[in-house]
C-alpha positions as CSV (number, residue, x, y, z in Angstrom):
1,X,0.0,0.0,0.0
2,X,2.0,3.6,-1.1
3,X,1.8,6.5,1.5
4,X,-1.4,7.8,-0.7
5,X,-3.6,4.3,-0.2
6,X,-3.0,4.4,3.4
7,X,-4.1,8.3,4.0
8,X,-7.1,7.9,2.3
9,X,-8.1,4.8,4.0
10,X,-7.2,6.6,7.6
11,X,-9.5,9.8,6.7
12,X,-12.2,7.4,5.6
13,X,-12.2,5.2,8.8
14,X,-12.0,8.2,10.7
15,X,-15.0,9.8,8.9
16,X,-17.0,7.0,9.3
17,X,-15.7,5.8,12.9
18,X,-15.9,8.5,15.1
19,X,-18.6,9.2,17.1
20,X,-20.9,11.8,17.1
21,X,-20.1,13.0,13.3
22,X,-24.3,13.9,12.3
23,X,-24.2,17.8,12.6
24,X,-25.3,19.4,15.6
25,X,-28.1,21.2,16.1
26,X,-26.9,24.3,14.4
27,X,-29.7,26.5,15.1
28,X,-28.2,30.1,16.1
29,X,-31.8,30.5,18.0
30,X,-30.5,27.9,20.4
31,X,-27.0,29.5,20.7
32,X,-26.6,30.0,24.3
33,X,-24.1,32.9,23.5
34,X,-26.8,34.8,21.4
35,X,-27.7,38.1,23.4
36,X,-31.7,37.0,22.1
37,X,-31.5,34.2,24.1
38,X,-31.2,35.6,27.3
39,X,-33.2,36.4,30.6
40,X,-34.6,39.4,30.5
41,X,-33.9,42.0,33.6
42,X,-37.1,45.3,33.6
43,X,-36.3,48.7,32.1
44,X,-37.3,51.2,30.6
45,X,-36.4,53.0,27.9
46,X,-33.2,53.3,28.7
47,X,-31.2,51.0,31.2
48,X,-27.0,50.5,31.9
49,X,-25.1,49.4,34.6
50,X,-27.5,46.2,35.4
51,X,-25.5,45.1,38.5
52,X,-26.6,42.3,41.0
53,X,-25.5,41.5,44.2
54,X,-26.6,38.0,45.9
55,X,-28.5,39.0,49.2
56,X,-28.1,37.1,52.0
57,X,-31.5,35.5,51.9
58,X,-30.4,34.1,48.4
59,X,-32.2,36.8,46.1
60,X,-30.6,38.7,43.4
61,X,-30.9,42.7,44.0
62,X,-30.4,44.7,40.5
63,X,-29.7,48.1,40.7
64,X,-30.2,50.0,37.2
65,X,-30.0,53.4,36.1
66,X,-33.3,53.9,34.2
67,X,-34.8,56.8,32.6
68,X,-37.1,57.3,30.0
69,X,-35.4,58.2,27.0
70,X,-31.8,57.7,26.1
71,X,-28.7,58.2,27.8
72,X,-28.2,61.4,29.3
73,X,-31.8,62.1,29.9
74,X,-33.0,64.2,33.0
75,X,-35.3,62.0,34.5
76,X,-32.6,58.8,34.4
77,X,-32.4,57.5,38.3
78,X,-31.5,54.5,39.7
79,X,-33.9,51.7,41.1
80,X,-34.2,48.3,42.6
81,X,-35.2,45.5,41.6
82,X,-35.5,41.6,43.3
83,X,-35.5,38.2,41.8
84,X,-35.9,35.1,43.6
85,X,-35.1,33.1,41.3
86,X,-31.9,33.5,39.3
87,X,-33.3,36.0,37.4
88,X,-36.4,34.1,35.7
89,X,-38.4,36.7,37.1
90,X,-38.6,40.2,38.8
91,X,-39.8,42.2,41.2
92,X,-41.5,45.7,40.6
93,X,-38.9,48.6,41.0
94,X,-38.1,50.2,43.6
95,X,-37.1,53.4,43.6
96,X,-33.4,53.8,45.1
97,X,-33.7,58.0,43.7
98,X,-37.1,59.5,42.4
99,X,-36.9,60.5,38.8
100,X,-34.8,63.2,38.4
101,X,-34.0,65.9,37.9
102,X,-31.7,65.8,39.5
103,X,-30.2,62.6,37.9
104,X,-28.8,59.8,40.0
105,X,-26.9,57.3,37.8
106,X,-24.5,54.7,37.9
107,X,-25.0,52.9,41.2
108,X,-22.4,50.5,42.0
109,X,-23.5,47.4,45.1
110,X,-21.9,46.2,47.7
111,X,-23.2,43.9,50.2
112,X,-21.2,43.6,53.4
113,X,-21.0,41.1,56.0
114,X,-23.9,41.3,58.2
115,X,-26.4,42.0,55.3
116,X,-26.1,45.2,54.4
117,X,-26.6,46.1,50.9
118,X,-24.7,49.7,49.6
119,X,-24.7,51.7,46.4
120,X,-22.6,54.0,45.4
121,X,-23.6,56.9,42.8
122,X,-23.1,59.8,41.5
123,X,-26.3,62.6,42.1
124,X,-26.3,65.8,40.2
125,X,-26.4,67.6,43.9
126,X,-26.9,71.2,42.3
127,X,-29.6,70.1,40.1
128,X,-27.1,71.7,37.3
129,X,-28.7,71.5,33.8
130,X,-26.6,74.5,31.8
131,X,-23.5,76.6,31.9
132,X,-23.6,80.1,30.5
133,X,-26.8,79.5,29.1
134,X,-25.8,76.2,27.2
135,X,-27.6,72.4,28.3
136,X,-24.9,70.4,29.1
137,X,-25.2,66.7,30.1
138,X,-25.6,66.2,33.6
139,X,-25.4,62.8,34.9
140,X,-21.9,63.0,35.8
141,X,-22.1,66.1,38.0
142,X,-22.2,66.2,41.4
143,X,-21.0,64.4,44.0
144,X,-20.3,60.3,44.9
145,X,-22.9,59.7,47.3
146,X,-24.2,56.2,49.0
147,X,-27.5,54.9,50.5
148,X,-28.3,51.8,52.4
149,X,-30.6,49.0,52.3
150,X,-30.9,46.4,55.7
151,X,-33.3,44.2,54.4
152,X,-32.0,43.0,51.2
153,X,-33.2,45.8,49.0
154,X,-36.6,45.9,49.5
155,X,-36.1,49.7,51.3
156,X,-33.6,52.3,51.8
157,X,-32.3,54.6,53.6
158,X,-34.0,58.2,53.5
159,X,-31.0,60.0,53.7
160,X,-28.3,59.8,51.1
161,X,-24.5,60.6,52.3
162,X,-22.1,62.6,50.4
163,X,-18.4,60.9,50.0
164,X,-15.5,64.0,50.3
165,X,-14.7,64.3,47.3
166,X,-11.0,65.9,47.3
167,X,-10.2,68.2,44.5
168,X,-7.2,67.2,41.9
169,X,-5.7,69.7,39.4
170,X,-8.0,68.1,36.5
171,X,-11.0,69.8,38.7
172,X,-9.5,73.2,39.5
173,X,-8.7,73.2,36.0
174,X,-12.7,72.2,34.8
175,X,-15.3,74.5,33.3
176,X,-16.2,75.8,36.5
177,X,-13.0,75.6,38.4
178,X,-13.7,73.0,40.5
179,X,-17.2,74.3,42.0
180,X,-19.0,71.3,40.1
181,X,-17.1,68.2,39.9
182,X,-17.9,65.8,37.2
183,X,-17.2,62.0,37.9
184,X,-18.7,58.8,37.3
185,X,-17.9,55.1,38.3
186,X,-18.5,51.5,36.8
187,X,-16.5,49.4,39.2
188,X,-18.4,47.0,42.0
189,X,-17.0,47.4,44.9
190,X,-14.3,45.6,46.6
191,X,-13.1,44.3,50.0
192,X,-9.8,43.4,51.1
193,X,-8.0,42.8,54.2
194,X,-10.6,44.6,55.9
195,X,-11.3,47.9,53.1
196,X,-13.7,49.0,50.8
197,X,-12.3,50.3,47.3
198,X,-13.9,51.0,43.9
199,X,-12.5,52.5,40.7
200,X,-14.0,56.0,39.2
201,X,-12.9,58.5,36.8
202,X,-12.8,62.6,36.8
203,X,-13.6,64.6,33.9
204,X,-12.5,67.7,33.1
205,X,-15.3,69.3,31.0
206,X,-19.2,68.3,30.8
207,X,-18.7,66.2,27.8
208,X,-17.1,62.9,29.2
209,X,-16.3,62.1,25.1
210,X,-14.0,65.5,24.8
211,X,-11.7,65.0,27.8
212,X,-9.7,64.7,30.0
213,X,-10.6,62.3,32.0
214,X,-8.2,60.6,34.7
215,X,-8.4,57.5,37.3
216,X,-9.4,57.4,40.9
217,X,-10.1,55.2,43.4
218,X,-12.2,55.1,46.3
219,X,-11.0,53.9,49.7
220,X,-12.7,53.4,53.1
221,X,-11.3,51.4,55.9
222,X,-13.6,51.5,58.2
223,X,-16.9,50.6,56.6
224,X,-17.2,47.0,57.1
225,X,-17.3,47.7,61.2
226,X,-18.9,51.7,61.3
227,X,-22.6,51.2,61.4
228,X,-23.2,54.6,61.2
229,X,-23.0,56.3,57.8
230,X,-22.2,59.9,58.9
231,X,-19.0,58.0,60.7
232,X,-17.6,56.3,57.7
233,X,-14.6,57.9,56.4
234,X,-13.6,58.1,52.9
235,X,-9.9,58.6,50.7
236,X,-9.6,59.6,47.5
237,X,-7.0,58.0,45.5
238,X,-4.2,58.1,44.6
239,X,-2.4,60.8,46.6
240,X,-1.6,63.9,44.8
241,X,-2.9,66.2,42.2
242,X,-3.2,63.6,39.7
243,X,-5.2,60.7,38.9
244,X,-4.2,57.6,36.9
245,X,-3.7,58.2,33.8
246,X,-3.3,56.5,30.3
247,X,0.0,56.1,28.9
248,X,-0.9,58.6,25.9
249,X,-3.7,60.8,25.3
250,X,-6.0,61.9,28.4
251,X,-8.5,59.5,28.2
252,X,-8.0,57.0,31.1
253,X,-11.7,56.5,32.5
254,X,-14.0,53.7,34.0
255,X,-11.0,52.7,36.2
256,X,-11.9,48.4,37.4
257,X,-10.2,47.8,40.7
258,X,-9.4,44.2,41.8
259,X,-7.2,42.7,44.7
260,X,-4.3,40.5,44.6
261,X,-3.3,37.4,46.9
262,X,-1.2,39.7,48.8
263,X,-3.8,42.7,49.1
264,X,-2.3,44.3,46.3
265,X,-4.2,46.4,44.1
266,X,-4.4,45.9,40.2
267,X,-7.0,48.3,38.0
268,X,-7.7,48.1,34.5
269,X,-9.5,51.0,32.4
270,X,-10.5,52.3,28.7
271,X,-8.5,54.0,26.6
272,X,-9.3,56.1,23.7
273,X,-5.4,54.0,21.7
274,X,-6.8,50.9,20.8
275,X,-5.6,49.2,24.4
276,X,-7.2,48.9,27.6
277,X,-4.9,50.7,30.4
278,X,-4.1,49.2,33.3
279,X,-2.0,50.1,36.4
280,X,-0.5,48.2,40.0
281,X,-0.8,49.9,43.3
282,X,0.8,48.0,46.4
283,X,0.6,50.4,48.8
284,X,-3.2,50.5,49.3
285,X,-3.7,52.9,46.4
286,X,-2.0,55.4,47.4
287,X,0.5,55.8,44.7
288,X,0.1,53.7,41.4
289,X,2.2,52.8,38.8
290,X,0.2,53.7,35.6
291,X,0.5,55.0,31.8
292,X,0.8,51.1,31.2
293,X,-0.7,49.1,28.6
294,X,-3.1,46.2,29.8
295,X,-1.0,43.2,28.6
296,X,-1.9,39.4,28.6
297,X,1.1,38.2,30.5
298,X,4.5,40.5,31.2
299,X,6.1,40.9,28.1
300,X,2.9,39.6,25.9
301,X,0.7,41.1,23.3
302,X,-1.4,44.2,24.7
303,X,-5.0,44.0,25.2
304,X,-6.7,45.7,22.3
305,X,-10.1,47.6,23.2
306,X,-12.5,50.4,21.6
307,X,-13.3,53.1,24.0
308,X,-15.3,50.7,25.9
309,X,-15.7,48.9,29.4
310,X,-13.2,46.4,30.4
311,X,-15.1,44.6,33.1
312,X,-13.2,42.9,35.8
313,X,-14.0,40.7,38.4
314,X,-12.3,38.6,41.0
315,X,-14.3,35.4,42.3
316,X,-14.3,33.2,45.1
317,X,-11.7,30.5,43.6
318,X,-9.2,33.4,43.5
319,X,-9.3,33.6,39.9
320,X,-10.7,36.5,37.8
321,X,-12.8,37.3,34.4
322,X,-12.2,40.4,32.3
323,X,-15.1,41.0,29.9
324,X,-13.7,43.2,27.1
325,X,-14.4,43.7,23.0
326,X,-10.9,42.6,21.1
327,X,-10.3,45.0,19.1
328,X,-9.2,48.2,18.5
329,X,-11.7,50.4,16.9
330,X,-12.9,53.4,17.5
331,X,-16.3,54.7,18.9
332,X,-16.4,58.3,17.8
333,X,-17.8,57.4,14.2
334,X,-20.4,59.1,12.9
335,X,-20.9,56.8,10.1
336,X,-23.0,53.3,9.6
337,X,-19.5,51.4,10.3
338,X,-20.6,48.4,12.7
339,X,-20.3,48.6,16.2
340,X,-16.7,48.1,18.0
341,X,-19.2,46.7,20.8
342,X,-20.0,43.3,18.9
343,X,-19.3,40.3,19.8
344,X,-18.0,40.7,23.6
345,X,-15.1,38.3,24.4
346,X,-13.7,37.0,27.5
347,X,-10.2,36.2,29.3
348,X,-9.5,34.9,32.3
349,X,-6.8,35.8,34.9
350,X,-4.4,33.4,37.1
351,X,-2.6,35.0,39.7
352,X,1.5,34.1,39.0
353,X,4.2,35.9,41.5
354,X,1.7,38.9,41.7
355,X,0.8,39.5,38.0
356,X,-2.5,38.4,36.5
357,X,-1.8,36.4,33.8
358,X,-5.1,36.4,30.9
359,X,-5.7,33.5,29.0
360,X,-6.0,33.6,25.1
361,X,-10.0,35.1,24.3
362,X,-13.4,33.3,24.1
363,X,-16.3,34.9,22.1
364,X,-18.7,35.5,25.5
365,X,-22.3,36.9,24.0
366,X,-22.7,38.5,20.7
367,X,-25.2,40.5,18.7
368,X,-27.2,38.9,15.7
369,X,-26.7,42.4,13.9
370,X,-23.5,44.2,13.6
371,X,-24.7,47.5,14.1
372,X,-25.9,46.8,18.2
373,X,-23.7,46.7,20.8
374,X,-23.2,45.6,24.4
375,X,-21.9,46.9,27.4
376,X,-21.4,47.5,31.0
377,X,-21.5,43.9,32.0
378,X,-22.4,42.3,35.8
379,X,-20.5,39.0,36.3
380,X,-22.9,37.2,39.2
381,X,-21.3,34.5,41.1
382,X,-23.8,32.0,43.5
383,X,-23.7,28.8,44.5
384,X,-20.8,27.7,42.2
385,X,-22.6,28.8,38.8
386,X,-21.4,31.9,37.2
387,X,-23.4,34.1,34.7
388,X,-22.8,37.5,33.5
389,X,-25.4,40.7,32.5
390,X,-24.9,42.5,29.7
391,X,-26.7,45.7,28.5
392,X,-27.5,47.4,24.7
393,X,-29.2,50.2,27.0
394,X,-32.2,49.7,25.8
395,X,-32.5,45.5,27.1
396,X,-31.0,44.2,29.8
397,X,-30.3,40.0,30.1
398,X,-29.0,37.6,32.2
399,X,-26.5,34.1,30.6
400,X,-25.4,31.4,32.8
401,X,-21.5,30.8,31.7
402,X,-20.4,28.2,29.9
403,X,-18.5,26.2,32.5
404,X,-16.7,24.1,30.5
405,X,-15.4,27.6,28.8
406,X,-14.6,28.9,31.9
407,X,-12.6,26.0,33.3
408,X,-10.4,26.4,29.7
409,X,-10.0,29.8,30.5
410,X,-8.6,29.4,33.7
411,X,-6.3,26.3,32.8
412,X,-5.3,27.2,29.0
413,X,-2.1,26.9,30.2
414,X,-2.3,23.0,31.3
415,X,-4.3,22.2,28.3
416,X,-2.2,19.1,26.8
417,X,-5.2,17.1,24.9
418,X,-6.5,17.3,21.2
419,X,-10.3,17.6,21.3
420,X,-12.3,15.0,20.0
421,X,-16.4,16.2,20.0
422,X,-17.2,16.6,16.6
423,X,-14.1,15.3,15.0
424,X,-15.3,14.3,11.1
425,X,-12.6,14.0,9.5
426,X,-8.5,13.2,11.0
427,X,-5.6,12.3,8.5
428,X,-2.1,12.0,10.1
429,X,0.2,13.7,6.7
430,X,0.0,15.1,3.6
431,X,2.4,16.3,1.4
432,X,5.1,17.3,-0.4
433,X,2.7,15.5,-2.8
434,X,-0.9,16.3,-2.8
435,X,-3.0,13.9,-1.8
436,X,-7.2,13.5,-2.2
437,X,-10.0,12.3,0.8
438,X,-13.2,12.3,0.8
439,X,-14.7,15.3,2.0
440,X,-16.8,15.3,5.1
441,X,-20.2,17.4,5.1
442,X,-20.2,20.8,7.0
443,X,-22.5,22.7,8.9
444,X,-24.5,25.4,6.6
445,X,-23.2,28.8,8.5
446,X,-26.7,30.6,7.5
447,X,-28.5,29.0,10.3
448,X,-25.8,29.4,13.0
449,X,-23.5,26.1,12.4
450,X,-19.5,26.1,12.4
451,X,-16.8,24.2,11.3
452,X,-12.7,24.2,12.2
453,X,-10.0,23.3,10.3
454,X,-6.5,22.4,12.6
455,X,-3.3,20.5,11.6
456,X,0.4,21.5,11.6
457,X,2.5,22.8,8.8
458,X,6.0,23.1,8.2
459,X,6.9,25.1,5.2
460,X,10.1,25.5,2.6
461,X,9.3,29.0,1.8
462,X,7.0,31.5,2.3
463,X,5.8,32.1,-1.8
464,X,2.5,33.1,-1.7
465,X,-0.6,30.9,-3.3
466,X,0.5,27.9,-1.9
467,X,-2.7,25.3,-1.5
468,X,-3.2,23.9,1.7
469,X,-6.7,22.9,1.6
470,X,-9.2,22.7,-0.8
471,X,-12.7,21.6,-1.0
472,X,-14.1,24.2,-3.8
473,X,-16.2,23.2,-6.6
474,X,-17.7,25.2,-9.5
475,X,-18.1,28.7,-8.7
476,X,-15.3,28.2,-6.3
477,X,-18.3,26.9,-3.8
478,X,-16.0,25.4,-0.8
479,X,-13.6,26.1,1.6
480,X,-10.3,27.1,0.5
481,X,-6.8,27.4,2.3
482,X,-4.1,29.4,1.2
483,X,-0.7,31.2,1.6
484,X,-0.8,34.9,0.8
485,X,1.8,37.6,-0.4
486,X,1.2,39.3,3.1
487,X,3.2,36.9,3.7
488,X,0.1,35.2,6.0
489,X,-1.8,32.3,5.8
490,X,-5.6,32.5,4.3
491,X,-9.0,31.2,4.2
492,X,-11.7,31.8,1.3
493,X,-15.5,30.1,2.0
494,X,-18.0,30.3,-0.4
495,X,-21.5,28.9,-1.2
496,X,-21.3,30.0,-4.7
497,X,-23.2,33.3,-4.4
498,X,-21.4,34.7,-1.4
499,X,-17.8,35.0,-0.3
500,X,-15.5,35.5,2.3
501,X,-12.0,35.6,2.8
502,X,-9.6,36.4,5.7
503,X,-5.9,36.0,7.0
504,X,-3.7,35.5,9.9
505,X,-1.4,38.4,11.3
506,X,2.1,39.0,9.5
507,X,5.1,37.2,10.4
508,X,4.0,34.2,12.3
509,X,5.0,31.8,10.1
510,X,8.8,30.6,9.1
511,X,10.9,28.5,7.0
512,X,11.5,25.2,7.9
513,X,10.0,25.3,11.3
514,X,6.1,23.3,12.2
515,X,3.7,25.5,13.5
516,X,0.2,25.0,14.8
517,X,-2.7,26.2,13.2
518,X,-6.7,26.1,13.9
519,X,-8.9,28.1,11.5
520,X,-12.0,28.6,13.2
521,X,-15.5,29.5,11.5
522,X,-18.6,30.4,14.0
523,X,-21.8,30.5,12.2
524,X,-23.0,32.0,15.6
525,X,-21.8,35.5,15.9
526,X,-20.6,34.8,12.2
527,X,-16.8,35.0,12.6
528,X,-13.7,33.6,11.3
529,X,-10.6,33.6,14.1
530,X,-7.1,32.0,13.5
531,X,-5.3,30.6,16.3
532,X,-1.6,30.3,15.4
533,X,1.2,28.6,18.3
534,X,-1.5,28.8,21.0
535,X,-2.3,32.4,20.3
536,X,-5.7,34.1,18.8
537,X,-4.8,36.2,15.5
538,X,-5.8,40.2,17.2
539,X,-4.6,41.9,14.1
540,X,-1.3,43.2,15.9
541,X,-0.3,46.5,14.9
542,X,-1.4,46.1,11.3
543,X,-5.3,45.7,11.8
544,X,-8.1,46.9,14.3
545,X,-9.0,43.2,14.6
546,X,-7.8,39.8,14.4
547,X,-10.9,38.0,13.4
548,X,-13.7,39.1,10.4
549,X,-17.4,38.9,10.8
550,X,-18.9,37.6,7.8
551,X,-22.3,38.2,6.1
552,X,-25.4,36.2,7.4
553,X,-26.0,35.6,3.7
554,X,-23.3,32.9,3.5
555,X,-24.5,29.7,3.8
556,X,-23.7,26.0,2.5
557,X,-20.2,26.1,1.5
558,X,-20.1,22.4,0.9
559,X,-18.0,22.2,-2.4
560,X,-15.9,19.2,-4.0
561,X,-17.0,15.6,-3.1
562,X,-13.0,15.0,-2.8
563,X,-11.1,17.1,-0.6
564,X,-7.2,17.9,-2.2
565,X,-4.4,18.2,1.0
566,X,-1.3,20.3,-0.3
567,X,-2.7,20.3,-3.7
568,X,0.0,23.0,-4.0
569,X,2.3,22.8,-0.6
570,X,6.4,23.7,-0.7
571,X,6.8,21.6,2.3
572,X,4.4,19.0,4.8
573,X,0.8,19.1,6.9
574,X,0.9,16.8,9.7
575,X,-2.5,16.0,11.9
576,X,-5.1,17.4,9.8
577,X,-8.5,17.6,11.7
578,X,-11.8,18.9,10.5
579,X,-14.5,19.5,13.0
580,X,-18.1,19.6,12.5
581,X,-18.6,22.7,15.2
582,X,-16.4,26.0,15.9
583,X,-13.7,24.9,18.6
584,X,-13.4,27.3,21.5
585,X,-10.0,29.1,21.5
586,X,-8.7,27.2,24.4
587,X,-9.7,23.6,22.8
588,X,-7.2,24.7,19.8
589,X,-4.9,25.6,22.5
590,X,-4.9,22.5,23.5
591,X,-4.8,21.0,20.3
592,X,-1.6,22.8,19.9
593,X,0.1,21.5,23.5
594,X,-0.9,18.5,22.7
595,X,2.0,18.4,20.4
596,X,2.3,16.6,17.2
């Protein structure tokens, strides 16, 4: 039998032999990352900044801002609201603040031991509407202030109490020298060894999208034992006249504060240069070091973010989520461009000689339509089940987490075994010859299925329109897998009607050496990803992105009965594996420790 007999024979017993090859149910209706197919939390016409604490008689208290209209409005005010049971269902609101004006917004929870449930917001104090006879926005005047609930959320405290809020050069320097402070916050609340912190920002003129805006955190060390609220003392963070600050242009706002092992402090923020911020305090806050970029691991790629929310959360097992968007675009279009908010993506964090340490990113929840975003994320943790609340601030909704995601996330770096769910099709070589199997049958993409694509090459050279793979038929209807001129490595689909194409970053590849490489297609949220040596394709310095979103008009790319394997290869393709689903990122990291 010559080397060609015996890999065709292997790809045929291994189409027909391994379990669990009939399509799955590929409806994206059924996705359980599809925003539509959450749990709905009450609104109104406008709700952000969902976030849920878990009470200590086991409910779930939401605290909103609402209001009306969009964004900005001047009757937005924050409420309450109670489910009892994991957010299937909920309570009427409760008012927290009337409907302004003045406008209360942006209430961050924190329930301390004991029972007592906080919020922390910021109230337009001076019921300020203009400034030399022009409306300004007004939800981020004013002052921090808190009130209380001791019976789970169900009332609250009649008074509200102002936090001091200590003046830095960027609010002398404001629009009304410092006589109306504009601040806002997005960061839950934290304890460690025995203090309260959470992250905010200062602006320096009424429009937070203009600038500057600067870091702060919010320290009190006696809350958890001071009863009364006119007794619990406050420091504003860090020390100085300055707050953090990005490490170019004078955006560094919606500071995320969460602790180290060692009581350390780490914070993470938005940017307006493609990267989220992030800084290290380990004296308690009082000084940090910032203008940093938010990096993966010391030394690693940076985190690429739009000028949107990097949510971050530490949990009980020590272990932390950041909830962020993967790319670098920017939100001050005024164009139909899609959103920069679509899909959102996860990482998670492992705690290594006092550096977080993020794993390679998941797709979390997406969008159906590219032109709707998501933001301002809760991450609930009870009983061992975690879930996480997105907004578009019009809907609010509620997904349980994948916890077979999350367990990859947290242990990429262990990850030694080649997945075998949905395995159709596995030949061990091909090449320098080419070499023809029959070609398994793949998900139609229209309706939400996937496929991926993962082996090991090893090339001579570099020349571009080498053939790697190749399934097309007439009107090039297939899959197709390609070297570029980039140089790069590329990926045409087609259903004969509609295409698309898309490549890996520059550089990764070189001569003579194997590499690892998992094409991944997600009829889902509708994107193609590369995952190259254990990394996901971000687009690096070239690109906004790493991965495309293709049309929802692409469909049935099913092309060639007979599948040609380095129909045109200057070198070899070892452990080729076609799967009948999208593998997560940290399954084709595992594919790739696995070895060859």
């Amino acid at each position: 039998m010559n080397r060609r007999e015996f890999i065709w024979c292997a790809a045929s017993a291994a189409t027909v032999s391994i379990p669990g090859m009939a399509s799955p149910d590929a409806d994206r209706a059924k996705d359980p990352r599809n925003y539509a197919t959450g749990r709905d939390i009450p609104g109104k016409a406008y709700i952000c900044q969902n976030y849920i604490v878990v009470t200590d008689d086991g409910g779930w208290l939401c605290v909103p801002t609402v209001g009306p209209a969009a964004e900005g409005n001047r009757a937005q005010h924050i409420v309450a609201t109670i489910s009892n049971d994991r957010g299937r269902s909920w309570s009427s609101f409760i008012d927290i603040e009337p409907p302004g004006p003045p406008e209360a917004s942006w209430a961050m929870p924190l329930k301390v031991p004991g029972g007592r449930v906080y919020v922390f917001y910021t109230y337009n104090d001076k019921n300020v509407s203009e400034y030399r006879g022009r409306k300004i926005r007004a939800d981020t005047l004013g002052q921090f202030v808190f009130k209380y609930s001791d019976d789970h959320g169900r009332t609250w405290s009649k008074n509200r109490y102002t936090i001091p809020s200590r003046r830095f050069a960027i609010d002398r320097n404001n629009f009304s020298s410092g006589e109306i402070l504009l601040l806002w916050g997005v960061s839950k609340p934290i304890i460690t060894r025995g203090s309260v912190y959470f992250g905010a920002a200062k602006v320096g003129v009424p429009s937070i999208w203009s600038g500057p805006n600067e870091g702060i955190v919010l320290r009190s060390d006696n809350l958890l034992r001071e009863k009364d609220p006119e007794k619990i003392g406050w420091d504003m963070l860090p020390e100085g006249d300055v707050g953090l600050r990005a490490p170019r242009g004078n955006i560094a706002e919606e500071t995320f504060v969460v602790s180290l092992d060692n009581g350390d402090l780490y914070a993470c923020f938005r940017t307006t240069d493609g990267y989220l911020g992030q800084a290290t305090s380990r004296d308690r806050g009082r000084t940090w070091a910032d203008r940093q970029y938010a990096v993966y691991q010391p030394g690693g790629l940076r985190i690429k973010n739009p000028r949107g929310p990097g949510t971050m959360q530490r949990f009980s097992n020590g272990k932390y989520l950041l909830h962020f968007f993967n790319n670098s675009g920017s939100l001050n279009r005024t164009d139909a461009r899609p959103t920069t908010r679509n899909p959102g993506w996860l990482i998670g964090g492992v705690e290594r000689n006092g550096t977080i340490h993020w794993s390679q990113p998941e797709i979390c929840v997406y969008q159906e339509s590219e032109y709707l975003g998501l933001s301002y994320p809760d991450f609930i943790e009870d009983d061992g089940r975690y879930y996480i609340a997105p907004t578009t601030k019009e809907t609010a909704r509620i997904f349980e987490l994948d916890k077979a995601m999350l367990d990859g996330l947290w242990n990429q770096r262990q990850l030694r075994e080649v997945s075998r769910k949905g395995l159709l099709l596995e030949v061990p070589r091909a090449g320098p010859e080419p070499h023809r199997v029959s070609c398994p049958r793949l998900p139609d993409l229209r309706v939400g299925g996937g496929f991926a694509i993962d082996f090991w090459v090893r090339f001579s050279d570099l020349a571009p329109d080498q053939v790697l793979f190749d399934s097309r038929a007439e009107a090039s209807k297939g899959v197709l897998v390609y070297t570029t001129a980039a140089p790069s490595l590329g990926i045409q689909v087609c259903d004969g009607l509609t295409t698309a194409a898309w490549d890996t970053d520059l550089d990764l590849f070189h001569r003579d050496r194997w590499h690892h490489v998992a094409l991944i297609v997600d009829g889902g949220p509708r994107i193609i990803s590369f995952a190259v040596d254990g990394i996901l394709c971000d687009g690096r310095a070239e690109r906004e992105r790493g991965w495309l979103r293709f049309s929802n008009n692409l469909g049935d790319v099913n092309g060639s009965a007979d599948l040609k394997l380095a129909a045109a290869l200057r070198g070899q393709m070892r452990q080729i594996r076609v799967y009948d689903r999208y593998l997560r990122t940290s399954e084709a990291i595992g594919n790739f420790q696995a070895g060859i």
